[in-house]
C-alpha positions, 0 to 999 in steps of 0.5 A, spaced: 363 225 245 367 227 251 371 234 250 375 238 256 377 245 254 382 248 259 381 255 260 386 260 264 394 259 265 399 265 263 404 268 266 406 270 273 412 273 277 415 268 283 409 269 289 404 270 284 398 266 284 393 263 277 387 259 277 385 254 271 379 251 269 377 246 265 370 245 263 367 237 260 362 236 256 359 229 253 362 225 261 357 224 266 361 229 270 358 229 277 360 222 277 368 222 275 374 224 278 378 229 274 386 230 275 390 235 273 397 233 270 403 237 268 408 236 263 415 240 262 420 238 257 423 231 257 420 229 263 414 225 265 407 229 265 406 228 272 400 228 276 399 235 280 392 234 284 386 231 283 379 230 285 373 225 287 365 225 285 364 226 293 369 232 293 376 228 295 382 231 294 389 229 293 396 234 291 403 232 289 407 233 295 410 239 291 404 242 291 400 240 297 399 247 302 399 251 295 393 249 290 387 248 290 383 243 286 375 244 286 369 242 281 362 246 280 357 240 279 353 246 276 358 248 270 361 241 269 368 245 271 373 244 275 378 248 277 386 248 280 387 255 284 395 256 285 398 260 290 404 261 292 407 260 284 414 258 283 419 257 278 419 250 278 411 250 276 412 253 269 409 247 265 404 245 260 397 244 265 393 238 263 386 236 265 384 229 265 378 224 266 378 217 265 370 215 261 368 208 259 376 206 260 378 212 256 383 217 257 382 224 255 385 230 256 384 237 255 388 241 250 394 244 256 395 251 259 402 254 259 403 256 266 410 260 266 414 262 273 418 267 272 423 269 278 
């Protein structure tokens, strides 16, 4: 059974920086690419960053130069570093991995940018 538990979120004034993580279990980790999604209300959840198995990265244009998205093999956990926080970043923070042509997803983290 494939499982995502997301830990980390909160709140944070303007500027400020919040690290997530999100530790898989029962996917063969090293080998998938895992993606962080954001969603706020009544807009579409978007996708935010992501990571390969060879350690590749790719950022939304809104995001590049400001988060940071790595992995820990070792811990089956990856993790999105923010800096540089903004208002506009409060969301619902998803991580998510395809397995065997499914789509799971961690439980969310509320982020909050206060100005």
């Amino acid at each position: 059974q494939v499982r995502l538990v997301q830990s980390g979120g909160g709140l944070v004034q303007a500027g400020g920086s919040l690290r997530l993580s999100c530790q898989a279990s029962g996917v063969p980790f090293k080998f998938a690419t895992m993606n962080w999604y954001r969603q706020v209300p009544m807009k579409q959840r978007e996708l935010v960053a992501n990571i390969t198995s060879s350690g590749s990265t790719n950022y939304a244009n809104s995001v590049k130069s400001r988060f940071t998205v790595s992995r820990d093999n070792a811990r089956n956990t990856v993790y999105l570093q923010m800096a540089s926080l903004d208002p506009e970043d409060t969301a619902v923070y998803y991580c998510q991995v395809i397995s065997r042509t499914r789509d799971f997803w961690g439980q969310g983290t509320q982020v909050t940018v206060s100005s």
